[in-house]
Biopython code that builds the backbone (N, CA, C, O; Angstrom):
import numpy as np
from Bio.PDB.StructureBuilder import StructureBuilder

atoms = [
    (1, "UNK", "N", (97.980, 111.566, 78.769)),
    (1, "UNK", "CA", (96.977, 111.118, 79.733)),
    (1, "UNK", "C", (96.062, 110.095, 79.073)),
    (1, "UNK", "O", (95.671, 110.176, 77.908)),
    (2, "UNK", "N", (95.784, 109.200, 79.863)),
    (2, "UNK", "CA", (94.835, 107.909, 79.109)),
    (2, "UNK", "C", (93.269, 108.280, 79.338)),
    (2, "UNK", "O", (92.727, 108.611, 80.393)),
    (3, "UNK", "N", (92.856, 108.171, 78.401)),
    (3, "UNK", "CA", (90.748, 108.157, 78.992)),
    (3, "UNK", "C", (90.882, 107.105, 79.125)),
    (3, "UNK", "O", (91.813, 106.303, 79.067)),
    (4, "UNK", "N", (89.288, 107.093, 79.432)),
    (4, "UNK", "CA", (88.664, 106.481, 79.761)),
    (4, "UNK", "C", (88.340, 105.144, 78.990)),
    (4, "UNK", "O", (88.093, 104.127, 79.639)),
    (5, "UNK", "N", (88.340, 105.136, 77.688)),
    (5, "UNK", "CA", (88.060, 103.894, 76.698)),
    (5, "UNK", "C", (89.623, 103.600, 76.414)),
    (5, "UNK", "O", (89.955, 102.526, 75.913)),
    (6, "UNK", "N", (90.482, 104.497, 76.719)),
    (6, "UNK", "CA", (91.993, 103.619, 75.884)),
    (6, "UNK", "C", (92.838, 102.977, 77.105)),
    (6, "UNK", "O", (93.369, 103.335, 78.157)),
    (7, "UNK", "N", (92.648, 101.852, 76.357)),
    (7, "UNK", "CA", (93.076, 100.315, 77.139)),
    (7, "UNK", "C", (94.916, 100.444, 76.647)),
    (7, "UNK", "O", (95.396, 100.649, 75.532)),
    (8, "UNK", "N", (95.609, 100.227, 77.995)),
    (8, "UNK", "CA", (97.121, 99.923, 77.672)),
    (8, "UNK", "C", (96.921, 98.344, 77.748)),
    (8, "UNK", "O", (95.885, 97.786, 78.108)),
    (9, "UNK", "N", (98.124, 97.714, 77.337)),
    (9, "UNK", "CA", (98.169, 96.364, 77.004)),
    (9, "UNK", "C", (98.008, 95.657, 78.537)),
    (9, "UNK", "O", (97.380, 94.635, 78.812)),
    (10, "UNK", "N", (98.689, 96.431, 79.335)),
    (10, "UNK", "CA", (98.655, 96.136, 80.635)),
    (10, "UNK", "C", (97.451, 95.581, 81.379)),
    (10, "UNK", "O", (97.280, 94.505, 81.951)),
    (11, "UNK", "N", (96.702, 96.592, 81.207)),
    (11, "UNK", "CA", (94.760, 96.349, 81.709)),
    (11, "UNK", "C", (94.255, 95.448, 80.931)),
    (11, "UNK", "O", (93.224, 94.878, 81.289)),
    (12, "UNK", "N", (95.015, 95.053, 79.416)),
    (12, "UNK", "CA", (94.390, 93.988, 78.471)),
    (12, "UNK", "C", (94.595, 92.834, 79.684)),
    (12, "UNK", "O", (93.724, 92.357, 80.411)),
    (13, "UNK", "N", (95.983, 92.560, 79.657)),
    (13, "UNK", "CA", (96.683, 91.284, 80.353)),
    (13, "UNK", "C", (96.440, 91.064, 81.964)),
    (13, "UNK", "O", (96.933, 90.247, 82.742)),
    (14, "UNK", "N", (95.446, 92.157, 82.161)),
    (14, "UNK", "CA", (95.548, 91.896, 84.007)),
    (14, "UNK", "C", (93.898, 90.856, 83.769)),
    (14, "UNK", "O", (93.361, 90.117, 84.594)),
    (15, "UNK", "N", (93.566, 91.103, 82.689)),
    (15, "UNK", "CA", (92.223, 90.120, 82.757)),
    (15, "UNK", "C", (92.186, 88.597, 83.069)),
    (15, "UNK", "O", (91.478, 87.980, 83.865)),
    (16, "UNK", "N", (93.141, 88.173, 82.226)),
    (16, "UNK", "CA", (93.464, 86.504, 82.884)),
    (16, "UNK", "C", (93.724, 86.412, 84.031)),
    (16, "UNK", "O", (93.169, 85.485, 84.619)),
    (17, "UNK", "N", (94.771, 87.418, 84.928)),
    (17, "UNK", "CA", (95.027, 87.490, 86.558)),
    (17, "UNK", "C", (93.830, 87.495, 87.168)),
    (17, "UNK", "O", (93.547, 86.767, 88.119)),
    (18, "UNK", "N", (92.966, 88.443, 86.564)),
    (18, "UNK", "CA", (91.445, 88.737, 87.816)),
    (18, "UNK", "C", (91.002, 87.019, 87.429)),
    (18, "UNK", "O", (90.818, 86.404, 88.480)),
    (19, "UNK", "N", (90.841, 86.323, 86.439)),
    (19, "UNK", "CA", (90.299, 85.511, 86.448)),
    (19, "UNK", "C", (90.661, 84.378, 87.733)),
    (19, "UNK", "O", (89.863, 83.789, 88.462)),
    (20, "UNK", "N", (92.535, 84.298, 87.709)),
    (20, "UNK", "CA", (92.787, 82.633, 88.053)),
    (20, "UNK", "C", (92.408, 83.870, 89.710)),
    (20, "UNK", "O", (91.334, 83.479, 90.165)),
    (21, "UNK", "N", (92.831, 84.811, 90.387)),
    (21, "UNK", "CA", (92.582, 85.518, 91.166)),
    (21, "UNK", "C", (90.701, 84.850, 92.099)),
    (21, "UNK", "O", (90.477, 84.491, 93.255)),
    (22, "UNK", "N", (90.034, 84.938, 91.209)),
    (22, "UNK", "CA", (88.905, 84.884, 91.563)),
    (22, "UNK", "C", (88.509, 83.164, 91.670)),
    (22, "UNK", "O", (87.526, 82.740, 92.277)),
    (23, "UNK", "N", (89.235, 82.543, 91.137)),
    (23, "UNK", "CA", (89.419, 81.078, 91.675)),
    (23, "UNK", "C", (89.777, 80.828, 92.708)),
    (23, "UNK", "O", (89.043, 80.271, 93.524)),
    (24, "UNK", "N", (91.144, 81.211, 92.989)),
    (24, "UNK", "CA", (91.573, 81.771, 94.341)),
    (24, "UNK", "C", (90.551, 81.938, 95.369)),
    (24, "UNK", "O", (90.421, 81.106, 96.268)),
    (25, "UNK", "N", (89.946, 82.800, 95.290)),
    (25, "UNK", "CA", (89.302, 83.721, 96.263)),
    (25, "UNK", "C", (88.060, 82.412, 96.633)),
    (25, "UNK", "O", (87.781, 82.153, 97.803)),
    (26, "UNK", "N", (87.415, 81.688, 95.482)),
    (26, "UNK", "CA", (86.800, 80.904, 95.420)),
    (26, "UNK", "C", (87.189, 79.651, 96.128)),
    (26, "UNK", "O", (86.267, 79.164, 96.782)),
    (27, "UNK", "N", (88.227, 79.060, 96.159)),
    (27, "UNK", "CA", (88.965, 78.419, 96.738)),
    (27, "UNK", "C", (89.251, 78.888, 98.318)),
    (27, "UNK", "O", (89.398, 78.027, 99.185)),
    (28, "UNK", "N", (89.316, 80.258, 98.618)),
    (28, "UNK", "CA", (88.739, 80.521, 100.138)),
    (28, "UNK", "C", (87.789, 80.656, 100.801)),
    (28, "UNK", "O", (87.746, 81.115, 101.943)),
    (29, "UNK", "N", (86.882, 80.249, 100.119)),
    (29, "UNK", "CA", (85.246, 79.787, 100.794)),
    (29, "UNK", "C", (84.191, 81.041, 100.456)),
    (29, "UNK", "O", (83.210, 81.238, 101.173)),
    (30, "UNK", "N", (84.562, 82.049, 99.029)),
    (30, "UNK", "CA", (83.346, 82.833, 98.536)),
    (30, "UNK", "C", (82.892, 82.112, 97.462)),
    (30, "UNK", "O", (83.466, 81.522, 96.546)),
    (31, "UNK", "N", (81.673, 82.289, 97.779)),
    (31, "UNK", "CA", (80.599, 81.678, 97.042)),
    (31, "UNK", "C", (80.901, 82.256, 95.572)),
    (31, "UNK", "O", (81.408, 83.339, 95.280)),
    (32, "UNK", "N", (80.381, 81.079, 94.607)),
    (32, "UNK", "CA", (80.044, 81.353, 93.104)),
    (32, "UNK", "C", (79.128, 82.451, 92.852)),
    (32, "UNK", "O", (79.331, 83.354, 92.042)),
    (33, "UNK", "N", (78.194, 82.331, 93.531)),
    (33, "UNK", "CA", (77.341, 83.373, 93.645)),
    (33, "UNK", "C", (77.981, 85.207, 93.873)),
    (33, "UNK", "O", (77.529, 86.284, 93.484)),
    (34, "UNK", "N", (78.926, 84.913, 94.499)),
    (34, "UNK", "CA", (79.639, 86.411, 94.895)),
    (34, "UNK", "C", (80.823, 86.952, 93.920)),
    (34, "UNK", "O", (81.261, 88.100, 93.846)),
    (35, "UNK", "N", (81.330, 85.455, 92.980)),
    (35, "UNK", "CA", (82.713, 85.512, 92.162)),
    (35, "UNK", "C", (82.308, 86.561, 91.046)),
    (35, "UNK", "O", (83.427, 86.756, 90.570)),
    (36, "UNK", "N", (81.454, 87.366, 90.311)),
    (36, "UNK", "CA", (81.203, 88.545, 89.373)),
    (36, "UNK", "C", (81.392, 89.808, 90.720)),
    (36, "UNK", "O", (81.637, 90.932, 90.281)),
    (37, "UNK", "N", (81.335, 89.739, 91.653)),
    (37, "UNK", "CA", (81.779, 90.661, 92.493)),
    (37, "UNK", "C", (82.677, 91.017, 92.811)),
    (37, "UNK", "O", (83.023, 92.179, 93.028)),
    (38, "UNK", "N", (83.406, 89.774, 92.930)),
    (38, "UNK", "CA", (84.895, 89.646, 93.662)),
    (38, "UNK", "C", (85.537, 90.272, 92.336)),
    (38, "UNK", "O", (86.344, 91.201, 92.381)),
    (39, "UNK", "N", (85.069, 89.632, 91.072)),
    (39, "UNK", "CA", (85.820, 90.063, 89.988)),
    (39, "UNK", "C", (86.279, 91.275, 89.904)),
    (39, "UNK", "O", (87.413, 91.743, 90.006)),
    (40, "UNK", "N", (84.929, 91.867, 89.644)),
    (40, "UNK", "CA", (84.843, 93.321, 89.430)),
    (40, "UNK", "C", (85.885, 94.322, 90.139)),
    (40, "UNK", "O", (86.703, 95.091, 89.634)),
    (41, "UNK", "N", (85.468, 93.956, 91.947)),
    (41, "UNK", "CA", (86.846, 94.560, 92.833)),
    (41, "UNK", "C", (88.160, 94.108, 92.425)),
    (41, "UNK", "O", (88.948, 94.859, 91.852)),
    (42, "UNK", "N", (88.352, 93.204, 92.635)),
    (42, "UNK", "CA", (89.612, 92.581, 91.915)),
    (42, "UNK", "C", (89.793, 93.620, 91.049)),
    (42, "UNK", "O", (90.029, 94.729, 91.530)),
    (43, "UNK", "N", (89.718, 93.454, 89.643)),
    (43, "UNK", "CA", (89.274, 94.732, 88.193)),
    (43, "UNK", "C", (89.442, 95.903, 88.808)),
    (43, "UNK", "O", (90.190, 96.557, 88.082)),
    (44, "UNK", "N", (89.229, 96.359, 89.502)),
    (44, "UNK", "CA", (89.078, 97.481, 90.517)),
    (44, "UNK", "C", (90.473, 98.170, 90.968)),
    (44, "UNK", "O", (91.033, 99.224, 90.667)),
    (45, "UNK", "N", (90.797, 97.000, 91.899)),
    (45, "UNK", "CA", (91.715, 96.998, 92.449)),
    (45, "UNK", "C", (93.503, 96.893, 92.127)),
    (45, "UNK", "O", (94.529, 97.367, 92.617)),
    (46, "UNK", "N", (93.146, 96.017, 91.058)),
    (46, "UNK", "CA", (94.533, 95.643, 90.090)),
    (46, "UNK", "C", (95.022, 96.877, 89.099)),
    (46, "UNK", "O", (96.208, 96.999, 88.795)),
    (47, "UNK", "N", (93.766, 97.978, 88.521)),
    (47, "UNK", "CA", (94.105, 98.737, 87.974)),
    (47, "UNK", "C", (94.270, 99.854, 88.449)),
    (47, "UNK", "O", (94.909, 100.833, 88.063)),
    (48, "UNK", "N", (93.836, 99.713, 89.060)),
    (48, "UNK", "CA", (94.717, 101.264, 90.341)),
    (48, "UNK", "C", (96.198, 100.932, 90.700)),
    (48, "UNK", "O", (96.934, 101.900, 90.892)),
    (49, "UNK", "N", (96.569, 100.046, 90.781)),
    (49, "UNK", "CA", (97.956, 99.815, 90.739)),
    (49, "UNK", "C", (98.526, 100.001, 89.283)),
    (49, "UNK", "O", (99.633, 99.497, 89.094)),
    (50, "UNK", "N", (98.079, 100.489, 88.493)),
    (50, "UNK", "CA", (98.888, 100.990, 87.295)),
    (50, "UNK", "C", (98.929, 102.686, 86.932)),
    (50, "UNK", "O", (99.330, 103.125, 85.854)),
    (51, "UNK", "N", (98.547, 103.330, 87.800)),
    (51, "UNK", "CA", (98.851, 104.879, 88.300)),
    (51, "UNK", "C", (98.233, 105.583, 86.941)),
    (51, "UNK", "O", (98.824, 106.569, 86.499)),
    (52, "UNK", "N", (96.934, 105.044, 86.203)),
    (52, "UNK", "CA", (95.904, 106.329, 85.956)),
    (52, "UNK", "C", (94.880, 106.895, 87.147)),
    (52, "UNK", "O", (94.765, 106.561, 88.326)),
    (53, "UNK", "N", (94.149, 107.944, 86.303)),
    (53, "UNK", "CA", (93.983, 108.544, 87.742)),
    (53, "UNK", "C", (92.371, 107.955, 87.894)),
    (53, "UNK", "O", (91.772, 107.246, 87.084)),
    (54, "UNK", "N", (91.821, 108.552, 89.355)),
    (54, "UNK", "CA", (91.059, 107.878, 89.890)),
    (54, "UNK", "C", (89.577, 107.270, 89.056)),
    (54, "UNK", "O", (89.073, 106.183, 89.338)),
    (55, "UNK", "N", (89.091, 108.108, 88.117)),
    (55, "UNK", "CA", (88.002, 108.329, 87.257)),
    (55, "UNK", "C", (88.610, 106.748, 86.115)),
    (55, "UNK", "O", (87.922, 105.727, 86.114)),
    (56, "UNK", "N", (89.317, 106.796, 85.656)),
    (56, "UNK", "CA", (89.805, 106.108, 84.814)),
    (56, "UNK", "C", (89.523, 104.745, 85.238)),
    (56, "UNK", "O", (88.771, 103.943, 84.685)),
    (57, "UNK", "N", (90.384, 104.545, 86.533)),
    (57, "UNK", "CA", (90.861, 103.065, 87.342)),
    (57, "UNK", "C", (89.614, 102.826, 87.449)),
    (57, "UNK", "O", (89.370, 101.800, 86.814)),
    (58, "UNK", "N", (88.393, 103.388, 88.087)),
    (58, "UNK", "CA", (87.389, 102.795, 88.234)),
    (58, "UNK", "C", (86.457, 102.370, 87.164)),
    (58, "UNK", "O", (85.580, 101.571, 87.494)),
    (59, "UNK", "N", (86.509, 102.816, 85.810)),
    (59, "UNK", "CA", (85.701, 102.690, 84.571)),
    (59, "UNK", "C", (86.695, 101.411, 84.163)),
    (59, "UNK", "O", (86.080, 100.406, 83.806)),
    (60, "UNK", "N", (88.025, 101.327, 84.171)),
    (60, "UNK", "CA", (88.671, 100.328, 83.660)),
    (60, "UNK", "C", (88.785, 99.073, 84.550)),
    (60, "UNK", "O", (88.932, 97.921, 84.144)),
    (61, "UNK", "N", (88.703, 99.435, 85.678)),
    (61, "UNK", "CA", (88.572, 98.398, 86.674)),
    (61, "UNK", "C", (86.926, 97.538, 86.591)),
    (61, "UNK", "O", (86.792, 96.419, 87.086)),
    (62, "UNK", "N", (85.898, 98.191, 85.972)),
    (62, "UNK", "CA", (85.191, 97.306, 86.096)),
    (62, "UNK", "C", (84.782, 96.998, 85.015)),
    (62, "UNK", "O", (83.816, 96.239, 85.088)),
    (63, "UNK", "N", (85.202, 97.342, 83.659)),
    (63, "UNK", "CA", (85.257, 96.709, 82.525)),
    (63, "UNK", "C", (86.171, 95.315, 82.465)),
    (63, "UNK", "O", (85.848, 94.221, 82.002)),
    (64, "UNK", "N", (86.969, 95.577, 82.863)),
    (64, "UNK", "CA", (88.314, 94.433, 83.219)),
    (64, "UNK", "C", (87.787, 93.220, 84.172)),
    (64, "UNK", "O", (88.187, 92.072, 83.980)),
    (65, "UNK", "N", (86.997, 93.494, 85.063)),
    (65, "UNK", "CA", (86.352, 92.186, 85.837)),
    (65, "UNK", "C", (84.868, 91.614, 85.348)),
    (65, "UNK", "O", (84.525, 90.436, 85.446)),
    (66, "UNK", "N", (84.072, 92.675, 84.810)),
    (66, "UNK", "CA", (83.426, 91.867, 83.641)),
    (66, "UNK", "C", (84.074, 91.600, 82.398)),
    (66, "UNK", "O", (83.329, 91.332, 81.456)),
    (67, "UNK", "N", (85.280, 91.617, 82.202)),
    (67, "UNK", "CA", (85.658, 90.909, 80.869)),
    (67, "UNK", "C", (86.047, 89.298, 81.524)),
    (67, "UNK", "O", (85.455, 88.288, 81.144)),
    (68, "UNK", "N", (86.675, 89.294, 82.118)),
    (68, "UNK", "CA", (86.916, 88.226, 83.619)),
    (68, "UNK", "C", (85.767, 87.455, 83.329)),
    (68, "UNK", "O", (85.550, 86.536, 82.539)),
    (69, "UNK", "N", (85.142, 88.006, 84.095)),
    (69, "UNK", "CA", (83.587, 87.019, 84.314)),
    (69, "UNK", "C", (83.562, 86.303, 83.100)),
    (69, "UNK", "O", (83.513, 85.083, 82.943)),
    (70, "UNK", "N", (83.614, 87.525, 81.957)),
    (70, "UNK", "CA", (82.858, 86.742, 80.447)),
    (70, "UNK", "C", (83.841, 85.721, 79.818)),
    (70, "UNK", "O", (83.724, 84.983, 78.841)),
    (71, "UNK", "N", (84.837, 85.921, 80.690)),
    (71, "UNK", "CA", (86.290, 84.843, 80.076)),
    (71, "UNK", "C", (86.020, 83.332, 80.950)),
    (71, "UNK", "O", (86.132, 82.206, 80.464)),
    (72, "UNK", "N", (85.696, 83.618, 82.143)),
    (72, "UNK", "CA", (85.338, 82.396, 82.612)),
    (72, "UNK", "C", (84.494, 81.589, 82.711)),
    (72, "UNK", "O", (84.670, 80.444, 83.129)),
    (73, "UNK", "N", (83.034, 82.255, 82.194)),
    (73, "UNK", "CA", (81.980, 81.834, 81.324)),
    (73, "UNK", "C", (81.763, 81.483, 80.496)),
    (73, "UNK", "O", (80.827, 80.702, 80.324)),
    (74, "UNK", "N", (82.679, 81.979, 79.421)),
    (74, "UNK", "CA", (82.499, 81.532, 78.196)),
    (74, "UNK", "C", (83.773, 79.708, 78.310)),
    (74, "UNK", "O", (83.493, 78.582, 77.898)),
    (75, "UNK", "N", (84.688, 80.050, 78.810)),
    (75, "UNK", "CA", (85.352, 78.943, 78.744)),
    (75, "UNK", "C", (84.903, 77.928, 79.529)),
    (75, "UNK", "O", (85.269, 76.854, 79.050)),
    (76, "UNK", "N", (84.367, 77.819, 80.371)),
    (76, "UNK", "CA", (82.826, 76.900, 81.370)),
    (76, "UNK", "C", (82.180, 76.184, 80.021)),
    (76, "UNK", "O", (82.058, 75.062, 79.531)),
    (77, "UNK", "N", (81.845, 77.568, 79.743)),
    (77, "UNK", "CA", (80.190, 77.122, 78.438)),
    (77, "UNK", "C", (81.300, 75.851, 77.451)),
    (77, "UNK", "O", (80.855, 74.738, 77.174)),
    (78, "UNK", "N", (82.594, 76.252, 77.080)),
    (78, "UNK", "CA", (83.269, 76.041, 76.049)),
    (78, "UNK", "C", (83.621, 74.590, 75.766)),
    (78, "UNK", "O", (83.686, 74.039, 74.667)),
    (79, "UNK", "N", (83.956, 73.797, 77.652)),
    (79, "UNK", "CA", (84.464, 72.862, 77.522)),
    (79, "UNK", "C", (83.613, 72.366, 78.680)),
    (79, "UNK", "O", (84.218, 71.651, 79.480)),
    (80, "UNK", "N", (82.405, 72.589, 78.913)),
    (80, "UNK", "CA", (81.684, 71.733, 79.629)),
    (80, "UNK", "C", (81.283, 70.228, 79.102)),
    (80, "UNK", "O", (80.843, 70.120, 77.957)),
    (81, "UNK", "N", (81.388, 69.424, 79.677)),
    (81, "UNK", "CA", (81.079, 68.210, 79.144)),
    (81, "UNK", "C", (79.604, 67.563, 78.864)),
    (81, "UNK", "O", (79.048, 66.975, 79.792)),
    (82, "UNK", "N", (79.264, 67.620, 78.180)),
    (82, "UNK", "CA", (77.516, 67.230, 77.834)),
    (82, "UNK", "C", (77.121, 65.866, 78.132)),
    (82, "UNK", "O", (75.962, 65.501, 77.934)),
]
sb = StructureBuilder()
sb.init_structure("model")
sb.init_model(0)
sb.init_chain("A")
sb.init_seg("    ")
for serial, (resi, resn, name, xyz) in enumerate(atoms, 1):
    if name == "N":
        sb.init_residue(resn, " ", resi, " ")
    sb.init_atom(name, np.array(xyz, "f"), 0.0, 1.0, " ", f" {name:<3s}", serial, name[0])
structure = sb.get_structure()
């Protein structure tokens, strides 16, 4: 059985998905303002499709869409043009 802190490689790799995901979503007319939200569900949502149980999916689901966020923030910050 997996807790709560042990990450399969799987939930590592669904983080880039929530990201281009939330572009997506962005690209259907939700605001920037709402995209750390969308993430999060997204995060949410993607890891419940990997059949831990409910307590889990939700602690990993929203670690996973704030890792998201901080991936698409930091790469913003990274290659913004000055």
């Amino acid at each position: 059985m997996e807790t709560i802190f042990e990450f399969s490689p799987l939930i590592v790799a669904i983080v880039p998905v929530i990201t281009g995901l939330v572009q997506v979503t962005k690209g259907l007319g939700v605001t920037s303002k709402y995209a750390p939200l969308a993430s999060i569900f997204l995060g949410i949502g993607l890891v419940a499709l990997t059949g831990v149980t409910w307590q889990v999916f939700i602690v990993q689901g929203i670690i996973a869409g704030l890792a998201a966020s901080g991936l698409f923030s930091g790469a913003k910050a990274t290659f913004a043009k000055e």
